[in-house]
Backbone as CSV, one residue per row, in Angstrom:
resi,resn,N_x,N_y,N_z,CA_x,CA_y,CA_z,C_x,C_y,C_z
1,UNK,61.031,-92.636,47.928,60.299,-91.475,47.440,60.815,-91.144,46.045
2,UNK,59.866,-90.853,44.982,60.331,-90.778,43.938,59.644,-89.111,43.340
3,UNK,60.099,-88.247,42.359,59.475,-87.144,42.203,59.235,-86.906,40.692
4,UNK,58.299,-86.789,40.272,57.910,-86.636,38.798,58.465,-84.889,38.157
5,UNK,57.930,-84.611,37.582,58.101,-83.191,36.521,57.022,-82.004,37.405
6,UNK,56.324,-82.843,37.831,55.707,-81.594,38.889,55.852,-81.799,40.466
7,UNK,56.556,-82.253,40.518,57.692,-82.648,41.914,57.166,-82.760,43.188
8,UNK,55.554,-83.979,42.342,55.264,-84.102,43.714,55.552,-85.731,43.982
9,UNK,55.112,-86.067,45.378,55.730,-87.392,45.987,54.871,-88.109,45.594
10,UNK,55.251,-89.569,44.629,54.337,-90.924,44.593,54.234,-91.417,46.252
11,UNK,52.673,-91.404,46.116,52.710,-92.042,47.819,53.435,-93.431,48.153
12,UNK,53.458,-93.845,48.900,54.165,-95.099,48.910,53.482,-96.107,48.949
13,UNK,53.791,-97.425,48.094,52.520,-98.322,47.411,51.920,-98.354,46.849
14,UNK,52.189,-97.146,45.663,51.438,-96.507,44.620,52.547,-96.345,43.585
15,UNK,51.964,-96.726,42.627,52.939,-96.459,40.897,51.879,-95.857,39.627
16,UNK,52.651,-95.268,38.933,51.388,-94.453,37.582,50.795,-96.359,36.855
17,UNK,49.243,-96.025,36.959,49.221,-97.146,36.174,49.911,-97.319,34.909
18,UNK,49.302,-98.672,34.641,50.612,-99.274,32.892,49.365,-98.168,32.088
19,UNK,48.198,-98.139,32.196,47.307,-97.282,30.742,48.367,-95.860,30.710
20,UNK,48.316,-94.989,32.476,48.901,-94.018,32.068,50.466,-93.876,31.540
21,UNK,51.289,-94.740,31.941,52.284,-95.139,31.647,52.839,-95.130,30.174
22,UNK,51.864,-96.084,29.565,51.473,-95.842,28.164,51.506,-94.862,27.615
23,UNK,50.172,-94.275,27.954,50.056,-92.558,27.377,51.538,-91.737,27.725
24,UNK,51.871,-91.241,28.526,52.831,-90.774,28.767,53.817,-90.817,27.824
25,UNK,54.427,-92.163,27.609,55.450,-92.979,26.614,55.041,-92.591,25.158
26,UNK,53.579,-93.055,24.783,53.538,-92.809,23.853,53.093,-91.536,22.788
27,UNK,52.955,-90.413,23.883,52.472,-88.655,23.745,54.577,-88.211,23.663
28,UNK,54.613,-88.733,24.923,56.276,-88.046,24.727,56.748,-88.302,23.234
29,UNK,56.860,-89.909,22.797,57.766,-89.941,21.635,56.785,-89.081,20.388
30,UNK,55.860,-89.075,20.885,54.852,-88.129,19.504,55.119,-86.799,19.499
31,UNK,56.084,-86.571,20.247,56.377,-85.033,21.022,55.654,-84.468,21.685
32,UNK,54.533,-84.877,21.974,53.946,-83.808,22.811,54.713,-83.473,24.694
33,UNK,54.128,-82.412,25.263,54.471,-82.350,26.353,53.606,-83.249,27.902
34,UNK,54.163,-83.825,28.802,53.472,-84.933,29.157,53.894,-84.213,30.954
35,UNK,53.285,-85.118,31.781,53.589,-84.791,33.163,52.366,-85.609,33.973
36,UNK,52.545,-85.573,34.960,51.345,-86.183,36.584,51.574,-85.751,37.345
37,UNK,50.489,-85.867,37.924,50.886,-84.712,39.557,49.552,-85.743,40.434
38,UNK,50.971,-86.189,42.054,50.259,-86.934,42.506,49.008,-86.093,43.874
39,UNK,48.400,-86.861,44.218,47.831,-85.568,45.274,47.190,-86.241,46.220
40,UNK,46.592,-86.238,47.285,45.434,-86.671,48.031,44.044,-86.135,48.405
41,UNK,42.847,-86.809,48.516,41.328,-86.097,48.757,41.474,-85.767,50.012
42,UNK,40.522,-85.027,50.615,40.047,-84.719,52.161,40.116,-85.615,52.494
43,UNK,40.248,-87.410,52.156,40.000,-88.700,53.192,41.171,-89.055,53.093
44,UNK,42.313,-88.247,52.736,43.572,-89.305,52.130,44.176,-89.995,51.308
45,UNK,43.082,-90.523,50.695,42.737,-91.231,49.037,43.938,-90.956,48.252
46,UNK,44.845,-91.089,47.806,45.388,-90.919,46.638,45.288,-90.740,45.769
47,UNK,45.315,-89.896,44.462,44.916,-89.767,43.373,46.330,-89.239,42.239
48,UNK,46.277,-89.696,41.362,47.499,-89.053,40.362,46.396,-88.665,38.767
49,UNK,47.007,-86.957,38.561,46.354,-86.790,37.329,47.888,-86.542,36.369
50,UNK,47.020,-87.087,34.976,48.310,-87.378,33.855,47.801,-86.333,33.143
51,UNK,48.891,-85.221,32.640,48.464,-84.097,31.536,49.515,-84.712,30.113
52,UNK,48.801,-84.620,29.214,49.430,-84.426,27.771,48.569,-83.791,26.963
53,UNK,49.671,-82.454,26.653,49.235,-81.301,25.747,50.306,-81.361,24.552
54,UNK,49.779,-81.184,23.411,49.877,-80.916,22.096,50.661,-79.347,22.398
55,UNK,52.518,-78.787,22.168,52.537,-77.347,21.555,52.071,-77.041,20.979
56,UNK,51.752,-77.296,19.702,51.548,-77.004,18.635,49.906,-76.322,18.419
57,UNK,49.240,-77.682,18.205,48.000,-77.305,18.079,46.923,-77.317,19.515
58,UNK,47.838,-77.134,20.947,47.035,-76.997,22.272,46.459,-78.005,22.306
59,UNK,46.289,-79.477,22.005,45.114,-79.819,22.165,45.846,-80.401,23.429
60,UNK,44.449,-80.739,24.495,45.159,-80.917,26.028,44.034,-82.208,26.400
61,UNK,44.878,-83.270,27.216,44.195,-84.598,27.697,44.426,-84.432,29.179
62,UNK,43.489,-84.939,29.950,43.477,-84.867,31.085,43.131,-86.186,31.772
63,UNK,43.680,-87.199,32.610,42.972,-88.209,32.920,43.232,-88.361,34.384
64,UNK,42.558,-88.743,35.370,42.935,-88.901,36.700,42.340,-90.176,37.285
65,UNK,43.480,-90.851,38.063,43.206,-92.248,38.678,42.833,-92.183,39.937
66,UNK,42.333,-92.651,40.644,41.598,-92.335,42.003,41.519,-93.795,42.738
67,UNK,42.299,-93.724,44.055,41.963,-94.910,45.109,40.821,-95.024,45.956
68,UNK,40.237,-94.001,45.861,39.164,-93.733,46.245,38.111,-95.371,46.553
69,UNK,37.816,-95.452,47.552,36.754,-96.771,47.888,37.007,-97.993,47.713
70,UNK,38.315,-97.955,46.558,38.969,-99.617,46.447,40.194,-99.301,46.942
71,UNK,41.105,-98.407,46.869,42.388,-98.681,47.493,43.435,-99.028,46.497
72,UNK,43.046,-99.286,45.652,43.731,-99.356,44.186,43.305,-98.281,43.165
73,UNK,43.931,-97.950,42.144,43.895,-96.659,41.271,43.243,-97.214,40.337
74,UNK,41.880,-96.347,40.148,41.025,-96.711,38.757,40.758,-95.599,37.963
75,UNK,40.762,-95.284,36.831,40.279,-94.211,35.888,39.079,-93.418,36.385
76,UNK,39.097,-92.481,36.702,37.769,-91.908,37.214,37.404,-90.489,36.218
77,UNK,38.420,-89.991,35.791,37.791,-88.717,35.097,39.113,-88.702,33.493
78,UNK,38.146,-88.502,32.494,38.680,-88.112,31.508,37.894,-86.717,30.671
79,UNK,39.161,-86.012,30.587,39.006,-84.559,29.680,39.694,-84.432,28.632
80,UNK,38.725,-83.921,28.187,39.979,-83.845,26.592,39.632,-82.170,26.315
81,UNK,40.604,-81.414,25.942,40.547,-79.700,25.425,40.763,-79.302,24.236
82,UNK,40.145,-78.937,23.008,40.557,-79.149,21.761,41.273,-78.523,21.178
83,UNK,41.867,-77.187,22.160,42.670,-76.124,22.014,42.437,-75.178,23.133
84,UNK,43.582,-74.487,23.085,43.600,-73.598,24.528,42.593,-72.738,24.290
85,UNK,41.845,-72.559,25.648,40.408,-71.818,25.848,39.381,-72.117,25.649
86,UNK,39.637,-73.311,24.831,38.325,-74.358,24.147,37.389,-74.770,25.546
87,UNK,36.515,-74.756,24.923,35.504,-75.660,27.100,35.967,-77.072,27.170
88,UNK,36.487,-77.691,28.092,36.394,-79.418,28.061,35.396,-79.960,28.406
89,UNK,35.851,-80.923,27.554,34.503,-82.369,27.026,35.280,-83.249,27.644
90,UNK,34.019,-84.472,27.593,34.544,-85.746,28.197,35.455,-85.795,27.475
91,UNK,36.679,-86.594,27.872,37.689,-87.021,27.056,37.474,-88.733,26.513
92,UNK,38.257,-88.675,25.954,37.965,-90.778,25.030,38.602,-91.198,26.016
93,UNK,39.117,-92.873,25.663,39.698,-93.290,25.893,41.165,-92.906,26.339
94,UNK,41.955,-93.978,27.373,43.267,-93.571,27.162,43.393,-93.848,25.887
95,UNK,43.347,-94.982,25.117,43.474,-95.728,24.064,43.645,-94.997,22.732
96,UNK,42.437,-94.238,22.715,41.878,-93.477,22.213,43.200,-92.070,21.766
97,UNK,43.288,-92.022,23.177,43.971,-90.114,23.385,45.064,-90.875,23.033
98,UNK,46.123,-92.114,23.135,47.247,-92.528,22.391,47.516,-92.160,20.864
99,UNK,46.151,-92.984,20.064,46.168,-93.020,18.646,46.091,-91.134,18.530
100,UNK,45.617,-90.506,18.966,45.528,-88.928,18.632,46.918,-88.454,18.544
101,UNK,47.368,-88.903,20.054,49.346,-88.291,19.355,49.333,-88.721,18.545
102,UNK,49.742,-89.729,18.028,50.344,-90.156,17.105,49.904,-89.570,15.546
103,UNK,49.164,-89.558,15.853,48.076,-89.008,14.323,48.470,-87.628,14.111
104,UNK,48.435,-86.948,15.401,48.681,-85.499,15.320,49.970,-85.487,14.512
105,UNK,51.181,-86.371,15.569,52.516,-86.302,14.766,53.110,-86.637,13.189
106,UNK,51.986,-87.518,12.817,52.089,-87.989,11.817,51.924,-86.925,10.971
107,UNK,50.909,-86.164,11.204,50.311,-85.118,10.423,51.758,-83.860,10.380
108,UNK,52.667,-83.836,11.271,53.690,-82.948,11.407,54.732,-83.176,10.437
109,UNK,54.936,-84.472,10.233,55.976,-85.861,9.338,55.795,-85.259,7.974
């Protein structure tokens, strides 16, 4: 049993994918603030959602992986917030929400 920053339990046979993994890694060293929180649906399903928010300028990413029907974790919902209170929109890419830390931080540099 392992416990993340919001101290919940990775189910067992389950790991954060490498995309969110990524993000995570690469929002932290950009400074932003990062975290997942694992959970289950009404069927059991597993699901883990990854938050990385911007202090600074709020901007907030939301992405959640879902075992849902395959049994393996696939990208199912992306949000992106462009500042606190802002409405969320689809969010981009993970790919995408990577190059944004970085850009953001750059812009701090």
């Amino acid at each position: 049993m392992s416990l993340n920053q919001f101290e919940t339990v990775t189910p067992e046979g389950f790991s954060l994918p490498k995309a969110a993994v990524k993000l995570v890694n690469t929002a932290a060293l950009a400074g932003w603030s990062t975290g997942w929180q694992w959970d289950e649906d009404s069927g059991g399903s597993p699901f883990v959602t990854v938050h990385v928010a911007d202090r600074d300028t709020r901007e907030y990413f939301k992405y959640t992986w879902h075992s849902r029907d395959t049994g393996t974790l696939r990208l199912r919902s992306k949000l992106h917030q462009a500042q606190a209170g802002a409405p969320w929109t689809d969010g981009p890419s993970v790919q995408a929400a990577m190059f944004r830390t970085r850009e953001v931080a750059d812009q701090r540099s």
